[in-house]
N, C-alpha and C positions, 0 to 999 in steps of 0.2 A: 447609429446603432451598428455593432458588430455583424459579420456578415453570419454568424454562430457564435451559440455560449463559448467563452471558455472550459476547456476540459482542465481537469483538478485528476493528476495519478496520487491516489492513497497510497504511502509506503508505513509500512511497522509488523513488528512481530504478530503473529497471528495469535499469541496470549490475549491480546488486545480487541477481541473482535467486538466486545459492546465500546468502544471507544472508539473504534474506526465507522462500526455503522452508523455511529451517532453522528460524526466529521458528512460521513455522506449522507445523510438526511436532512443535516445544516447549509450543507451546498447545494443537495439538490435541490430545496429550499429556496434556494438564492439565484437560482436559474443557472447553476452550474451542472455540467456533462461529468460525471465522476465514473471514473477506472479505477478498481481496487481488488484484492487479492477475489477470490472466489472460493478456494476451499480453507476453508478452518477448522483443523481437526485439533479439538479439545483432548487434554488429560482424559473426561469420562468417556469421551468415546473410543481413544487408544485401550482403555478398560475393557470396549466392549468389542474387542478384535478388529477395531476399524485402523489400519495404518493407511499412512502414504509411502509406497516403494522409493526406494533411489531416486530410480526410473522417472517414475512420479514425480518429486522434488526437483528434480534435474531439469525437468519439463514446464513445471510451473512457475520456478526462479527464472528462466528463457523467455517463459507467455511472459511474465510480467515486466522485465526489461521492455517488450516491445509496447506493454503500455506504457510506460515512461516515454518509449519512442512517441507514440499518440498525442501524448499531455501538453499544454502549455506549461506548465508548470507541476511541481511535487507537492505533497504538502504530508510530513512524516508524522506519524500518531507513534508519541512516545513521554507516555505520560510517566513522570518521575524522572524523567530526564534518559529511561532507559532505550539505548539502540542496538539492537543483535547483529552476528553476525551477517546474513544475509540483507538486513536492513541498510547495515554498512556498505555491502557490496554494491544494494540499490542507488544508495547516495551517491559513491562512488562514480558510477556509472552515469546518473543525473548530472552530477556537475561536471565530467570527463564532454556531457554532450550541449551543455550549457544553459539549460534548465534551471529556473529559479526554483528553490527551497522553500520550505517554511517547515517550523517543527512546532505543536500543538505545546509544547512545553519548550520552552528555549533554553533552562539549566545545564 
């Protein structure tokens, strides 16, 4: 037995947030430690005056690189084959650091 679960960093665009919660309820599920984005701000809630600044953005794409740093591994929620750009940047950086991949949809 491991000396701890393996940790699973969720990476995808944050359009996807019932797709990504689902990836981590199936790991945590499975005795998996899961790291994944934290804010996801919807189209209705950009409606409802709610943004993220620059600032913001700049800060949250950085936290989440250093989950990647935490992870055993990625695992990309990109269903339809779609990856954004900062998803890219995520991958990018994953396999710059040698971290295994996996993508929910492999097209």
């Amino acid at each position: 037995m491991p000396d701890r679960p393996e940790i699973v960093c969720i990476c995808g665009s944050t359009r996807f947030v019932d797709e990504m919660n689902a990836a981590n309820r199936d790991l945590t599920f499975a005795g998996v430690i899961v790291v994944a984005p934290g804010v996801f701000l919807r189209d209705e809630d950009r409606g409802a005056g709610e943004v993220i600044t620059d600032e913001q953005k700049t800060a949250l794409d950085a936290l989440h690189l250093l989950k990647i740093d935490l992870a055993d591994r990625v695992l990309v929620v990109n269903p339809g084959g779609y990856v954004g750009e900062s998803t890219s940047r995520e991958i990018a950086y994953a396999r710059a650091t040698g971290k295994p991949i996996s993508f929910t949809d492999p097209s």
